[in-house]
C-alpha positions as CSV (number, residue, x, y, z in Angstrom):
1,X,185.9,-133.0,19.3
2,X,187.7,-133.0,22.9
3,X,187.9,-136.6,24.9
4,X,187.0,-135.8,28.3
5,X,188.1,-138.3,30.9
6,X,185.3,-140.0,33.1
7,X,186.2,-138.7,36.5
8,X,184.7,-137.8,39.9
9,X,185.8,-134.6,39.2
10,X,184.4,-134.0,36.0
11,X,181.1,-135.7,36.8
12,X,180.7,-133.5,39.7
13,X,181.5,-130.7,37.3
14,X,178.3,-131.8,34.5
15,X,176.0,-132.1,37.5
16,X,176.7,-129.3,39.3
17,X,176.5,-127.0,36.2
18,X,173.3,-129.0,34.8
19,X,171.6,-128.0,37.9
20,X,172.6,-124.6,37.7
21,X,171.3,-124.5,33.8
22,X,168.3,-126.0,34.8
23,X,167.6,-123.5,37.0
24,X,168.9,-120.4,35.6
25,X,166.4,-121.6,32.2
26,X,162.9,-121.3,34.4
27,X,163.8,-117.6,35.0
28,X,164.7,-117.3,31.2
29,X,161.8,-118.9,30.3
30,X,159.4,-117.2,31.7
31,X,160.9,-113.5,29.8
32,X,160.7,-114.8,26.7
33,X,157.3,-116.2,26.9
34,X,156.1,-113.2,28.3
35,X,157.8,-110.7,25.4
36,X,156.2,-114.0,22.9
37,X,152.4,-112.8,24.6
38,X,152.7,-109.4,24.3
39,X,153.4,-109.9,20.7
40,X,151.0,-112.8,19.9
41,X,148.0,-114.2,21.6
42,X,148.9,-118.1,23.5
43,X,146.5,-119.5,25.6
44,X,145.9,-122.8,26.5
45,X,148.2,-125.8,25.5
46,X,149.6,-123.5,22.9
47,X,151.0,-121.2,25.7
48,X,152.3,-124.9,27.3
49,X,153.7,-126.2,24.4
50,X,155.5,-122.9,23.9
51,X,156.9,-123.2,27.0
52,X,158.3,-126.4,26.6
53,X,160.1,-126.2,23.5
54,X,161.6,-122.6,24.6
55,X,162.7,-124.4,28.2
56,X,163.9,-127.1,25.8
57,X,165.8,-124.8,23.7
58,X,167.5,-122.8,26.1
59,X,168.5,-125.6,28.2
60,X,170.2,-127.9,25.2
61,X,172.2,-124.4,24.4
62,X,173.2,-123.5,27.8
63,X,174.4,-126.9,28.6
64,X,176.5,-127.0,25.5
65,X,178.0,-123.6,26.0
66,X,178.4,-123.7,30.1
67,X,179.8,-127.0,30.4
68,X,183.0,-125.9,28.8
69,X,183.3,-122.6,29.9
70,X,182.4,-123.1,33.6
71,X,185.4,-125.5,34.2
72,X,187.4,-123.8,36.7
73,X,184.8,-121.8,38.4
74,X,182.3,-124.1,39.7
């Protein structure tokens, strides 16, 4: 496991790539749950739940896999 140190730098470094996780995962979101329905049938608070947990998903490994690798770019 690697220490980071708690800096201004590296803080602005999480935020800034959380935000663009956050963001970039809507878009991703929305393909997958739309190849998911023309495979299966979701409506109601199926489709929403579906949505959530692939959001969810997508976000928790972008975040661990971005943070990282995104260090001297953004």
């Amino acid at each position: 496991m690697v220490m980071i140190k708690i800096n201004n730098e590296n803080i602005r470094h999480c935020f800034m790539v959380s935000l663009l996780v956050f963001g970039c995962a809507i878009f991703y979101t929305l393909l997958v749950v739309w190849a998911l329905k023309k495979i299966i049938l979701l409506e109601g608070i199926t489709l929403q739940i579906v949505y959530v947990v692939v959001y969810v998903v997508i976000v928790f490994f972008g975040l661990k896999l971005h943070i990282p690798r995104l260090r001297g770019i953004v």
